[in-house]
Each structure stands twice: as structure tokens, then as C-alpha cells.
C-alpha positions in Angstrom: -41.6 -130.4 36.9 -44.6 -128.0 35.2 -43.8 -126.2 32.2 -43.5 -123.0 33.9 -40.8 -124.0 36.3 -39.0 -125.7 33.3 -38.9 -122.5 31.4 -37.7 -120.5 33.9 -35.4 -122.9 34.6 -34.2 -123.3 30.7 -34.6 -119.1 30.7 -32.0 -119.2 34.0 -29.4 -121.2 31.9 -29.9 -119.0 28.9 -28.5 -115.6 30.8 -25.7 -117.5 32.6 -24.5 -118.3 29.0 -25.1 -115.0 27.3 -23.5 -112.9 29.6 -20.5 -110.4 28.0 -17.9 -112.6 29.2 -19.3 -115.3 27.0 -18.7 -112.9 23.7 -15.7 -110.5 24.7 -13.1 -113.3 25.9 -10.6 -113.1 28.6 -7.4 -110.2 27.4 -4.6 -111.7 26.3 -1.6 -109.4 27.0 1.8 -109.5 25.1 4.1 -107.0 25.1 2.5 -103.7 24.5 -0.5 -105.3 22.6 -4.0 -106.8 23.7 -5.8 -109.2 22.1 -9.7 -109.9 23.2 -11.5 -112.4 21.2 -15.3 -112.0 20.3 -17.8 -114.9 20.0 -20.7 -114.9 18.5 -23.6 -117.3 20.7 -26.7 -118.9 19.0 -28.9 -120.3 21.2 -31.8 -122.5 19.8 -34.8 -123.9 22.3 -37.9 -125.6 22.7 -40.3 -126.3 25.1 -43.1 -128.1 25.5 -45.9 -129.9 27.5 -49.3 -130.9 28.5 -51.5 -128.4 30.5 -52.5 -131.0 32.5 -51.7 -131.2 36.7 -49.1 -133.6 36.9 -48.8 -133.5 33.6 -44.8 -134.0 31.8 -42.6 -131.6 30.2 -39.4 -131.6 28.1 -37.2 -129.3 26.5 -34.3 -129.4 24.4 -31.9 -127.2 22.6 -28.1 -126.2 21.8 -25.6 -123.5 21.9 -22.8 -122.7 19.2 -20.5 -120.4 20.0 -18.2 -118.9 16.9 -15.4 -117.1 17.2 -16.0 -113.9 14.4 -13.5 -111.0 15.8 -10.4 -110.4 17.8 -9.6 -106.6 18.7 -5.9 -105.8 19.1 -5.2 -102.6 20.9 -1.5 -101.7 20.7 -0.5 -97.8 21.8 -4.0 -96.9 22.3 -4.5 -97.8 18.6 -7.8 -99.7 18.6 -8.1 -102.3 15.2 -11.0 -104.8 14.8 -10.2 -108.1 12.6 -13.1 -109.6 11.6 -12.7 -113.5 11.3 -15.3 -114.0 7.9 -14.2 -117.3 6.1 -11.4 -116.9 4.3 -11.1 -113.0 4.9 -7.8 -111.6 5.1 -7.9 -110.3 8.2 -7.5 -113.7 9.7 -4.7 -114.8 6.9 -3.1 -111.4 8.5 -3.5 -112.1 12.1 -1.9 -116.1 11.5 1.0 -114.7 9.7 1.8 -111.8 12.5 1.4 -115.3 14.8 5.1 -116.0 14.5 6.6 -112.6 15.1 3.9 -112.1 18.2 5.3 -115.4 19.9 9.3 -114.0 18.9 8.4 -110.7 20.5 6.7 -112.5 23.7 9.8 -114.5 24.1 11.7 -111.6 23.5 10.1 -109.6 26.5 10.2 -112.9 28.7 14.0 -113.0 28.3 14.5 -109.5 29.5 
């Protein structure tokens, strides 16, 4: 494979990864509240190869994908909780955890 093709075909699998459904998860719905997680994706590459006909090629490189924010929207109210290390938005969103699954089961029951 030329270096060319090999770049477009790293650059393909780049924009199936970064695509909005990769950042803005899939709505989770309970009760009268949605919750959509955002990631954040770091993508680092490299390429390289001889300019040579028949020459070789090779490329390497990773993704990380973090989670940083979850948005709740709960009677049109829009709130953003930002997921920083340590921040007490998360310490917030773990201890509303247990009265989010009582109000799911709740609901489920009726």
C-alpha cells in the first residue's frame, strides 16, 4: 500500500471515530429527566514511508476517549456537570445516583 492510500485510509478511520455520536452519547431517559454523556476524543497519528515505487509504509496511533460532562435536562431545565477530577459536580451527580435508581423503580412499578 503507497503512502497516499494509507493516509486516506488512516484519514477514513479518523471521521468514522469523530463523528457527534462519538462525544454526545446515546440519552438515557428516566422518569422526567435526560441524561446525555459527553466524551472528549484525542486522537494521535503518524505516518510514514519511502517515496519510492513499491516502496513500504506504516502508520500507527491511538484514541482515548474521556468522559468530561453529562447534561441532565429535567422540565426543560438544561444543567451541564462538568466531570474535572475531583469536582463536585461529579461528587453531586454519584450521590443523586441512589435516589435516580429509587425514582426509576418507582416509575417502573406504576
Amino acid at each position: 500500500m503507497s503512502v497516499q492510500e494509507t493516509i486516506t485510509s488512516l484519514l477514513s478511520e479518523v471521521k468514522e471515530i469523530s463523528k457527534a455520536e462519538t462525544v454526545f452519547g446515546e440519552p438515557i431517559v428516566a422518569g422526567e429527566t435526560t441524561l446525555i454523556p459527553v466524551s472528549k476524543v484525542s486522537i494521535g497519528l503518524a505516518v510514514g514511508g519511502s517515496g519510492k515505487s513499491g516502496g513500504r509504509s506504516g502508520t500507527g496511533g491511538g484514541v482515548q476517549i474521556t468522559p468530561i460532562a453529562l447534561v441532565s435536562i429535567t422540565n426543560g431545565k438544561v444543567q451541564v456537570h462538568t466531570m474535572d477530577n475531583g469536582s463536585s459536580d461529579i461528587a453531586r451527580i454519584i450521590n443523586l445516583a441512589p435516589d435516580l435508581i429509587e425514582s426509576i423503580i418507582k416509575k417502573l412499578k406504576k
